[in-house]
TORBA-496772 format. One line per 2 residues: number of its first residue (from 1); their letters; for each residue x, y, z of N, C-alpha, C. Coordinates in Angstrom, 1 decimal. Layout:
// TORBA-496772
NUM) A) X,Y,Z,X,Y,Z,X,Y,Z | ...
***
This chain:
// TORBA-496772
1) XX) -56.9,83.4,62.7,-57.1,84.4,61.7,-57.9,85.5,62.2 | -57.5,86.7,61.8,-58.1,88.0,62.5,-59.6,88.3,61.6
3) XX) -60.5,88.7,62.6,-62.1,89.0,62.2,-62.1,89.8,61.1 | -60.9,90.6,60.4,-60.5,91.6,59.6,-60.5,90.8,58.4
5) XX) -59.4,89.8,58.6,-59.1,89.0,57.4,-59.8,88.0,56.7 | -60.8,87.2,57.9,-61.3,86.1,57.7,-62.9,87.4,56.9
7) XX) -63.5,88.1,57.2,-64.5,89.0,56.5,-63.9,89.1,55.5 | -62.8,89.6,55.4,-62.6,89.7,53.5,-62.2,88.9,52.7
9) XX) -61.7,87.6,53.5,-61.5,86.1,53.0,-62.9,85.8,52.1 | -64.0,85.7,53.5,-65.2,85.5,52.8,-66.1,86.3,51.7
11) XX) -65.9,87.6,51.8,-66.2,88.3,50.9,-65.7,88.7,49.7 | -64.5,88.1,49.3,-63.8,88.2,48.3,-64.3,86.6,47.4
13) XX) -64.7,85.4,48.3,-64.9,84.6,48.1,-66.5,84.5,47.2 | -66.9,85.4,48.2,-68.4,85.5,47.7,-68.6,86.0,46.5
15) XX) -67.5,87.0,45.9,-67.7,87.6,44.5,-66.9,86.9,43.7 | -66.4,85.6,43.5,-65.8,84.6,42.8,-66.7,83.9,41.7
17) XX) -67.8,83.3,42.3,-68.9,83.2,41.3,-69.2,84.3,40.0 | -69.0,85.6,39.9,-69.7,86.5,39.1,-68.8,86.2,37.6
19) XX) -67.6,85.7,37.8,-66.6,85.6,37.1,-67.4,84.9,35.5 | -68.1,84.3,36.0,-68.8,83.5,34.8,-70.6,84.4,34.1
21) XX) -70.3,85.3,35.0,-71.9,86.2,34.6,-71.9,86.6,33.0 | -70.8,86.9,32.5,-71.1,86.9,31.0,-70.5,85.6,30.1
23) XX) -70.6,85.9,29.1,-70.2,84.8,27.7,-68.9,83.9,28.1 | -68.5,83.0,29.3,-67.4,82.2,29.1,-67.6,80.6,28.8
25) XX) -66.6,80.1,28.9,-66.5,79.0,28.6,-66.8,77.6,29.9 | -67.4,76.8,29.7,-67.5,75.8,31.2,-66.5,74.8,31.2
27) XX) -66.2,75.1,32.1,-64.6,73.9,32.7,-63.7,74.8,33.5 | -63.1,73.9,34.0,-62.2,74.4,34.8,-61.0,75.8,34.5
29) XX) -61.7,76.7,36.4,-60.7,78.3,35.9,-60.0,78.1,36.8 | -58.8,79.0,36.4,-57.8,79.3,37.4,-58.3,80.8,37.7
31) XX) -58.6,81.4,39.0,-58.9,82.6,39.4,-57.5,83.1,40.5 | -57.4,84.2,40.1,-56.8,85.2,41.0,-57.0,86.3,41.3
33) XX) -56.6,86.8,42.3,-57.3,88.0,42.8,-56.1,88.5,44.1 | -56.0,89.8,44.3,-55.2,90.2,45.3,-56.2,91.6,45.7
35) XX) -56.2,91.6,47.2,-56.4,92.1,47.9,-55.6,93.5,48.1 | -56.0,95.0,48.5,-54.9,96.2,48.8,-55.6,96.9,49.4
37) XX) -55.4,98.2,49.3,-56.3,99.4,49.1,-56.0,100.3,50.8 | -55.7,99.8,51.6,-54.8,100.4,52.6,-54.0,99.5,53.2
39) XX) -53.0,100.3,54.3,-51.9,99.3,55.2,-53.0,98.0,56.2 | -53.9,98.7,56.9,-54.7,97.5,57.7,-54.8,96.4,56.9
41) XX) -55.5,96.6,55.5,-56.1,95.5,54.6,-54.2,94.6,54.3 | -53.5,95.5,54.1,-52.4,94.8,53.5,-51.6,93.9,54.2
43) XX) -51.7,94.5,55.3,-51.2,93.6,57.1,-51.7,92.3,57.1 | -53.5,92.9,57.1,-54.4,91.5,57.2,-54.6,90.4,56.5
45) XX) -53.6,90.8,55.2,-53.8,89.7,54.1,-52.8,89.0,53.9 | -51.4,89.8,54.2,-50.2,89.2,54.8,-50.1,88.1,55.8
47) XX) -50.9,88.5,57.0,-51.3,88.2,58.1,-51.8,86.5,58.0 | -53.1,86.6,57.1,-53.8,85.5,56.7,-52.9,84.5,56.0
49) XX) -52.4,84.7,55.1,-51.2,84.2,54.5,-50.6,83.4,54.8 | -49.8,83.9,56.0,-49.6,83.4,57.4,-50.2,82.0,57.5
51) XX) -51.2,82.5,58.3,-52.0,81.7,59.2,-52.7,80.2,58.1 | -52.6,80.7,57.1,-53.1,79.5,56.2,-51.8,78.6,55.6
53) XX) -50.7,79.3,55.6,-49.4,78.6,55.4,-49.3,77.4,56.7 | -49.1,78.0,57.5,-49.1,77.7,59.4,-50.3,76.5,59.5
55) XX) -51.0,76.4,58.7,-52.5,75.8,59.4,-52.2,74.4,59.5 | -52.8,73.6,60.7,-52.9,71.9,60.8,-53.0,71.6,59.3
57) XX) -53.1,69.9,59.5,-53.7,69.2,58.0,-54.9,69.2,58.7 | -55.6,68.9,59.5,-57.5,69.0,60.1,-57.7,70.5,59.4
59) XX) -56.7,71.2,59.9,-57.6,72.8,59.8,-58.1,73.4,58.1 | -56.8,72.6,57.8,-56.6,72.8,56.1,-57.8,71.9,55.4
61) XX) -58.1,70.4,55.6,-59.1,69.9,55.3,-60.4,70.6,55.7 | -60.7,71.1,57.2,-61.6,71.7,57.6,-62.0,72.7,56.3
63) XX) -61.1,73.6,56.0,-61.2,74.8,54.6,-61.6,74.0,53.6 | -60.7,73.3,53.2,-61.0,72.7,51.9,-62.3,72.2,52.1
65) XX) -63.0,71.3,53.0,-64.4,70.9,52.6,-64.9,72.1,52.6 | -65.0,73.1,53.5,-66.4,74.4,53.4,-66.7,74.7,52.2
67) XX) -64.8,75.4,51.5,-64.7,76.0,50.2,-65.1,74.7,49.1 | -65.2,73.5,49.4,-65.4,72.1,48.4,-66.7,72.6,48.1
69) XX) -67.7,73.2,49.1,-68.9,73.0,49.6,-69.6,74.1,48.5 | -68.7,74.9,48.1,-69.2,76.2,47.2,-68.4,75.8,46.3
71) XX) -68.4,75.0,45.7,-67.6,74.2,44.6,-66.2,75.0,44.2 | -65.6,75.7,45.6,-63.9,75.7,45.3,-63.2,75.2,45.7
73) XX) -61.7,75.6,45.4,-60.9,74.7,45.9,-60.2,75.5,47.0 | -59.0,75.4,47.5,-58.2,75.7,48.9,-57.1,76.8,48.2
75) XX) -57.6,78.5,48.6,-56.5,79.4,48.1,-55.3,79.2,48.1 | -54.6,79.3,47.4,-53.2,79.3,47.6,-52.8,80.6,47.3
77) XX) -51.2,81.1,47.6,-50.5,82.3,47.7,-50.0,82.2,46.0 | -50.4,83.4,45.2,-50.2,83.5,44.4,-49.3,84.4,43.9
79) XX) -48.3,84.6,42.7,-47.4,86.0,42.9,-47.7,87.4,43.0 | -46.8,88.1,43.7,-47.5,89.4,44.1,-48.3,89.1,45.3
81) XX) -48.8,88.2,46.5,-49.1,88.7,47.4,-50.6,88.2,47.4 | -50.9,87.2,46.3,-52.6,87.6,46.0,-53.3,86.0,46.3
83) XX) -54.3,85.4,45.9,-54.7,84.3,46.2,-55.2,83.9,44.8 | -54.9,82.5,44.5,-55.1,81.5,43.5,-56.2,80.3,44.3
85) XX) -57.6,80.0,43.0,-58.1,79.3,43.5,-58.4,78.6,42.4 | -58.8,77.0,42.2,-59.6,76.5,40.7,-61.0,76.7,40.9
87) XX) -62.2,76.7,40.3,-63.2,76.6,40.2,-63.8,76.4,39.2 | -64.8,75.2,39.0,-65.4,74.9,38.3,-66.6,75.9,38.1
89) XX) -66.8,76.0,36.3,-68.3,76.2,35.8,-68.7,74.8,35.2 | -70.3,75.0,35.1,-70.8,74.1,33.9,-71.2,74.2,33.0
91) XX) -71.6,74.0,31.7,-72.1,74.4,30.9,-73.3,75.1,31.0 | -74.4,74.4,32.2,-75.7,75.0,32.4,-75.2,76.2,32.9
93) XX) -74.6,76.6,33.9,-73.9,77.7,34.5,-73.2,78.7,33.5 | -72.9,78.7,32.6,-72.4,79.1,31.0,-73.6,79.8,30.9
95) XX) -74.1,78.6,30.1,-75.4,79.1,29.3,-76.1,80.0,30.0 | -76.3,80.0,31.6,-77.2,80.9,32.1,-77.0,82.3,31.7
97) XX) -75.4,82.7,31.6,-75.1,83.7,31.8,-75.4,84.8,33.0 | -75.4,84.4,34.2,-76.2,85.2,35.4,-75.2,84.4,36.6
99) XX) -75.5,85.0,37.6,-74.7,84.8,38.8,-75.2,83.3,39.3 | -74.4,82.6,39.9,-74.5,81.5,40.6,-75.6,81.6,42.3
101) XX) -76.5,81.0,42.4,-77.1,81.3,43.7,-76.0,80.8,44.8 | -76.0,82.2,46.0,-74.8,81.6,46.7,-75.5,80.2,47.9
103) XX) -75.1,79.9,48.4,-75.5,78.4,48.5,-75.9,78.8,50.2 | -75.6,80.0,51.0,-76.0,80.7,52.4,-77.1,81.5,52.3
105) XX) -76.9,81.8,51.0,-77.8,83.2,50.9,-77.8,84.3,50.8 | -76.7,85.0,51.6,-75.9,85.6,52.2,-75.7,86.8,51.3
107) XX) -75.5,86.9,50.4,-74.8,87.5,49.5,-76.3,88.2,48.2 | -76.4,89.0,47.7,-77.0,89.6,46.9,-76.1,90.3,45.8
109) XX) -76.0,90.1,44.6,-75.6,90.4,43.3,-76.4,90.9,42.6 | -76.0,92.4,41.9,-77.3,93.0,40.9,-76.3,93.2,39.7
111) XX) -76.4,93.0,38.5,-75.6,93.6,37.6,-76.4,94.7,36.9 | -75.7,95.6,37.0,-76.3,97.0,36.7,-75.7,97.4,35.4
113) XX) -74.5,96.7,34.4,-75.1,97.0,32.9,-73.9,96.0,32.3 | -74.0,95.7,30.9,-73.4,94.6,30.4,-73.1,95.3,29.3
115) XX) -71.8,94.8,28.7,-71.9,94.7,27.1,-71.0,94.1,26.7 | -70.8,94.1,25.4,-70.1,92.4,24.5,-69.0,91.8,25.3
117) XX) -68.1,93.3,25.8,-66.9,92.6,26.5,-66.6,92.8,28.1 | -67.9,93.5,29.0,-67.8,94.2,30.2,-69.2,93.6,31.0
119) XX) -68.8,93.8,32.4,-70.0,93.3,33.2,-69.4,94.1,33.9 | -70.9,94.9,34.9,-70.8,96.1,36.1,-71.5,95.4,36.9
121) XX) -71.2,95.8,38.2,-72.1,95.0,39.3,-72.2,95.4,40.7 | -72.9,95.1,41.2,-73.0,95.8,42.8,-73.0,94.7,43.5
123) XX) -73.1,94.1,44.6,-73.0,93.4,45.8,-73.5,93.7,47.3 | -74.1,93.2,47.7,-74.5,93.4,49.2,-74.4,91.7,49.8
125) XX) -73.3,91.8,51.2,-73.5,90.4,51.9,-73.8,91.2,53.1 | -74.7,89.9,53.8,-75.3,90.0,55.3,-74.2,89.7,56.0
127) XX) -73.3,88.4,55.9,-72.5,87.6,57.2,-71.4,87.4,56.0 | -70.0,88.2,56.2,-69.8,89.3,56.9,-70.5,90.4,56.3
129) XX) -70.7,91.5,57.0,-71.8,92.7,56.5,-70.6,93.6,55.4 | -71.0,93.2,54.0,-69.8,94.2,53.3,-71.1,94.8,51.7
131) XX) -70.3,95.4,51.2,-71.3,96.4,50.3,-70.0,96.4,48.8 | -70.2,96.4,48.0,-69.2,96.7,46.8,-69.8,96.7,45.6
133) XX) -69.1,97.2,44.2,-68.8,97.6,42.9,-67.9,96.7,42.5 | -68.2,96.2,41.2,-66.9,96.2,40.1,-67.1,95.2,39.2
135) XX) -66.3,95.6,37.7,-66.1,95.1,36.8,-65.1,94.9,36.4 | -65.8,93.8,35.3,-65.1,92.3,34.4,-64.6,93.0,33.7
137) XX) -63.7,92.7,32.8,-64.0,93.0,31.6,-63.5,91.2,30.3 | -63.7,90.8,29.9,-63.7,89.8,29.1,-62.8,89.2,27.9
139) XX) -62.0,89.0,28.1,-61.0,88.7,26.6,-61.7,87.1,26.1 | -63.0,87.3,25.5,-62.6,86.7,24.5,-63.7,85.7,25.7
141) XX) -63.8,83.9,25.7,-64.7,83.2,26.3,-63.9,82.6,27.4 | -62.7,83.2,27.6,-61.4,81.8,28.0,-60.6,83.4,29.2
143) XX) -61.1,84.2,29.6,-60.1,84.9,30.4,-60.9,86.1,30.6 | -60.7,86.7,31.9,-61.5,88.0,32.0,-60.4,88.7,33.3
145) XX) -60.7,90.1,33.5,-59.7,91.2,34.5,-60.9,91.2,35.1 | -60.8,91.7,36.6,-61.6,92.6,37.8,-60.8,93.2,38.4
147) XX) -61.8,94.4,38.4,-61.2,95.8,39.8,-62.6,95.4,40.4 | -62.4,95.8,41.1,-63.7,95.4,42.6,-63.4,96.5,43.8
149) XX) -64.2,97.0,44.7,-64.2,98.2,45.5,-65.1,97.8,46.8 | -64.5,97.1,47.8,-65.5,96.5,48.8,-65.2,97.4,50.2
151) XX) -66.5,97.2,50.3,-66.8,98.3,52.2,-67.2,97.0,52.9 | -66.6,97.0,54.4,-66.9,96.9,55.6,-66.5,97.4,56.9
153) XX) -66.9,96.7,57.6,-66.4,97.5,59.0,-65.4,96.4,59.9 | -64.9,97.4,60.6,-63.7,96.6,61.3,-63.6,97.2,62.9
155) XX) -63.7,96.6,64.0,-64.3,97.5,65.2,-64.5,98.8,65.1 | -65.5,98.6,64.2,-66.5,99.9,64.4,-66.2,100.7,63.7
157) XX) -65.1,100.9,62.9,-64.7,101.4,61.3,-64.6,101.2,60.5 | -65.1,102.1,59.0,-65.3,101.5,58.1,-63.9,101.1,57.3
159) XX) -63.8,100.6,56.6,-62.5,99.6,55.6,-62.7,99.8,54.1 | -62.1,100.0,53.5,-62.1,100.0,52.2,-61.5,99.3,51.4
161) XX) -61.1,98.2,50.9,-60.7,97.3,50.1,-60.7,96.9,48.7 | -59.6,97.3,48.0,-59.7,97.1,46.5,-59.1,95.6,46.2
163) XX) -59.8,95.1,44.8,-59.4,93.7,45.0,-59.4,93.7,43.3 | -58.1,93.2,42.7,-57.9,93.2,41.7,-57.4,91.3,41.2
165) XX) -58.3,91.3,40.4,-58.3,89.9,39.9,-58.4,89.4,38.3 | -58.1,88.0,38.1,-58.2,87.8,36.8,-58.3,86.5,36.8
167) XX) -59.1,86.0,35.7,-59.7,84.6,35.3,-59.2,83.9,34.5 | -58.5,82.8,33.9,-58.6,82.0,32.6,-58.9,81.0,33.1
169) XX) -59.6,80.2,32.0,-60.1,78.6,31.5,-58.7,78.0,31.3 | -58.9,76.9,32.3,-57.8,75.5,31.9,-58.0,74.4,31.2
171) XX) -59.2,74.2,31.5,-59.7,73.0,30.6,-61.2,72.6,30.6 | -61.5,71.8,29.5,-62.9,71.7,29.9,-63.7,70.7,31.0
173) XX) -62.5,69.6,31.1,-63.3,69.2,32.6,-62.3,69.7,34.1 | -63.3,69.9,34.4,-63.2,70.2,36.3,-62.2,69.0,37.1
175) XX) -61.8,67.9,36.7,-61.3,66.9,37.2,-62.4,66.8,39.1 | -61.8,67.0,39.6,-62.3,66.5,41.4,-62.5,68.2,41.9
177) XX) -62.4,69.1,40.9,-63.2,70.3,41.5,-65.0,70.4,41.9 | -65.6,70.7,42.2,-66.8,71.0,41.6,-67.3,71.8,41.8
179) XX) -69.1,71.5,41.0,-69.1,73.2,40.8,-69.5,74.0,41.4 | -69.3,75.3,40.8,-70.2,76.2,42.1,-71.5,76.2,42.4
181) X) -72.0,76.0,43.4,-73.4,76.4,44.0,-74.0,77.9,43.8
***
């Protein structure tokens, strides 16, 4: 996987959690999200796609525990090009209404303003070094949209990446997912 792909793997990863920062439901979501915003990013997601299709069963297990480890599950290719993942909330995770602590650290989340059906937010990660924007918006306790706007660098140039996503609730237990850290 190229240093390109695997950074936005993980940093798209890292803003998966926020999905629950306002009023939803706890139990099991189905999340999607596709990656664009120029030809390099679109190559490199293609690319990954690839490479995660292609992968051993070790290499694939390998994923699955890390991602187990931050209580997701193993992306899959979704239509249009994008990635599907399950993830558990919990109810305590509900109720908080606030971001999940990321379980490295890594990652810094501020939400800069809320209302009944919207959440705005900013992002800063250390490992990979990326910087971004963006908002929810909320149908209801059971489904929400994201536009997202993420920076990093890629030998030595900056990248710009838009990542457009959407949430529903499938049920209320998690079955063998768990939850997020």
């Amino acid at each position: 996987m190229s240093r390109l792909s695997t950074t936005l793997l993980l940093s798209a990863l890292s803003c998966f959690g926020v999905a629950h920062a306002q009023s939803t439901k706890p139990g099991l979501w189905d999340i999607t999200q596709k990656m664009g915003g120029n030809a390099e990013v679109d190559k490199a997601m293609a690319q990954m796609q690839q490479q995660m299709a292609g992968m051993s069963p070790a290499e694939k297990k390998m994923m699955q525990d890390m991602l187990a480890r931050q209580g997701m599950s193993m992306p899959a290719a979704s239509a249009g090009g994008g990635m599907a993942m399950k993830v558990c909330i919990t109810p305590e995770m509900a109720a908080k209404q606030d971001m999940p602590v990321q379980a490295d650290g890594e990652c810094t989340t501020t939400i800069t303003s809320r209302s009944a059906n919207s959440l705005k937010m900013t992002f800063v990660c250390k490992n990979p070094p990326s910087t971004g924007e963006g908002t929810y918006t909320f149908s209801g306790d059971t489904a929400y949209t994201m536009k997202m706007l993420m920076k990093t660098t890629h030998q030595g140039k900056p990248v710009s990446t838009t990542l457009d996503g959407q949430g529903k609730w499938l049920s209320a237990s998690c079955g063998a997912v768990k939850p997020l850290k």
